[in-house]
N, C-alpha and C positions, 0 to 999 in steps of 0.2 A: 475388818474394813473391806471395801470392795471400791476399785480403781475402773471406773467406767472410762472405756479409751477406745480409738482405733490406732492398728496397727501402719497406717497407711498415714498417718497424721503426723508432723514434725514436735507438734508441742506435748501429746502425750508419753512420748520418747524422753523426753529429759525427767520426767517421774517416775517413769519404770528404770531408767537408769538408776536414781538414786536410791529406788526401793531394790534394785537387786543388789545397790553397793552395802547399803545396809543389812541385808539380808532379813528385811522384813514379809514378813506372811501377808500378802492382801493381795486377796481374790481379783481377779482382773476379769474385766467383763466386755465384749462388743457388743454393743446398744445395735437395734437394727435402724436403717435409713442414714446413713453415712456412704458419702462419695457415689458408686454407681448404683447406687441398691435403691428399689423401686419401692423398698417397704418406706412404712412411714414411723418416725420417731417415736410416733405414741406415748406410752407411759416413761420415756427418759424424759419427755418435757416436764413430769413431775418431778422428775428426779434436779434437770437441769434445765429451767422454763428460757436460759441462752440459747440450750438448744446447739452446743458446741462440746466438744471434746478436748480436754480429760475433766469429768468429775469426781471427788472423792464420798466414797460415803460412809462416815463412821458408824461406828455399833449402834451407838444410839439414834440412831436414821439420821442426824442431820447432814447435809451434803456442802460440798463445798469446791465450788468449779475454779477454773483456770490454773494453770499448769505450775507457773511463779508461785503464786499462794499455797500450792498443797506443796511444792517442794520446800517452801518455808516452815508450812503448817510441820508437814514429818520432820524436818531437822530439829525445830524447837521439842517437837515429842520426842525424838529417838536422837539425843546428841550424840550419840556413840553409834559407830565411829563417824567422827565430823567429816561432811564432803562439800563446806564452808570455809575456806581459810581463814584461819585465827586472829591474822594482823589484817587491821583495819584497810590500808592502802590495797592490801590483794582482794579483800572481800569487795573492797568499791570496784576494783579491775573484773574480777569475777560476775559482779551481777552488769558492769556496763558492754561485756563481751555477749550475756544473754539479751540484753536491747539490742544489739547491734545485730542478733541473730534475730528477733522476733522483729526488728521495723526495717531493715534494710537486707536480709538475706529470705524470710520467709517470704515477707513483703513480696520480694521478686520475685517469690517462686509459684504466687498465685495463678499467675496465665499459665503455667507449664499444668497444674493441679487442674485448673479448668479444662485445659485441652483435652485432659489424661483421658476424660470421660465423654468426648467426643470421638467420630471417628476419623483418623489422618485426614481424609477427604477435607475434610472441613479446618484445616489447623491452614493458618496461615503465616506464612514465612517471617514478613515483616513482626507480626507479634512474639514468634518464636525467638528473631534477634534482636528485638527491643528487650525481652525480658532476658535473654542471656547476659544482653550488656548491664541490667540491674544486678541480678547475680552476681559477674565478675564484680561488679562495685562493691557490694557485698562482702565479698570475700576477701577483695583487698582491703577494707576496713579493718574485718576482723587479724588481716597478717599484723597491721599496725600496732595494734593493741594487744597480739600474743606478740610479739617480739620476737627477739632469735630464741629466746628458751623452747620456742615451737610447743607442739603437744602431740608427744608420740602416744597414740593411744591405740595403732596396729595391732599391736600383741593381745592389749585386754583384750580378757575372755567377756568383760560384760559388756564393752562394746562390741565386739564381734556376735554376740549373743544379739543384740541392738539392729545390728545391720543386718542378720539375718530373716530378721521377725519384719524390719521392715519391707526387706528386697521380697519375701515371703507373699507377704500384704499387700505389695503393688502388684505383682503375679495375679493375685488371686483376687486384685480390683479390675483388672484386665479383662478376666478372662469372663467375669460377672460381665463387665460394660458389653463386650463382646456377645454373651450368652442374651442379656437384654436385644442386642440391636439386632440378634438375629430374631428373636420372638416377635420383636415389634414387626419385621420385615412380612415373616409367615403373616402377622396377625393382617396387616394391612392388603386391602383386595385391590 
């Protein structure tokens, strides 16, 4: 199988988590034309005609996009070891703290992801603390809903493995946007 993702993307992150809790083999792949990159999508529109990131695609070429469904799709193929809880009430907790993070935390985080690709000059304040104060919303949601058991997840190695690849991936969106806006500069008379 092969995991069409970007590292810089919040949703392809929870399927490489779950593929590296399970210690499954699939090939991970960066499609080109994601975030500051000037190329074009090309041939992943066949692969994912959404035209967004993460896709999966099994052996037998069929593919199968959005991040919730292939983290399904793999648990039901590889229930060992489970990273679903068992009892019914935590699994409803479990998948409504992923809603909480895909409509009210990523949600927020889209002007910050738009800006990224922009240069400072142009980011303006007001939208920077309209979307911070979505964010905090966000967040304090999700406290509600983890409770005091909290989720020490500091120490895992496969989250720190997680945060590396991402902090990795915004560096190296950066420095791309950056390498763009200087070309475009030269380029223009």
């Amino acid at each position: 199988m092969k995991l069409y993702q970007t590292y810089a993307s919040p949703f392809p992150t929870r399927v490489r988590l779950l593929i590296y809790a399970k210690g499954l083999d699939i090939e991970i792949i960066e499609p080109p034309g994601f975030h500051s990159s000037a190329e074009s999508k090309g041939d992943y529109l066949t692969i994912n005609p959404i035209g967004r990131v993460p896709a999966l695609v099994l052996d037998d070429g069929r593919a199968l996009p959005e991040s919730e469904t292939i983290c399904e799709y793999l648990e039901d193929l590889y229930p060992e070891p489970p990273t679903r809880p068992a009892e019914p009430w935590a699994r409803a907790r479990m998948r409504l703290l992923n809603r909480i993070c895909d409509f009210y935390l990523v949600v927020a985080m889209l002007p910050f992801f738009n800006l990224s690709a922009r240069s400072r000059r142009h980011w303006q304040r007001e939208t920077i603390e309209a979307a911070a104060a979505k964010v905090a919303e966000g967040l304090d949601f999700l406290e509600v809903y983890i409770g005091d058991g909290g989720c020490a997840v500091q120490q895992d190695p496969i989250v720190a493995r997680l945060i590396a690849e991402t902090r990795d991936a915004i560096r190296e969106q950066q420095e791309a946007a950056k390498a763009l806006a200087r070309a475009r500069a030269e380029a223009s008379p």
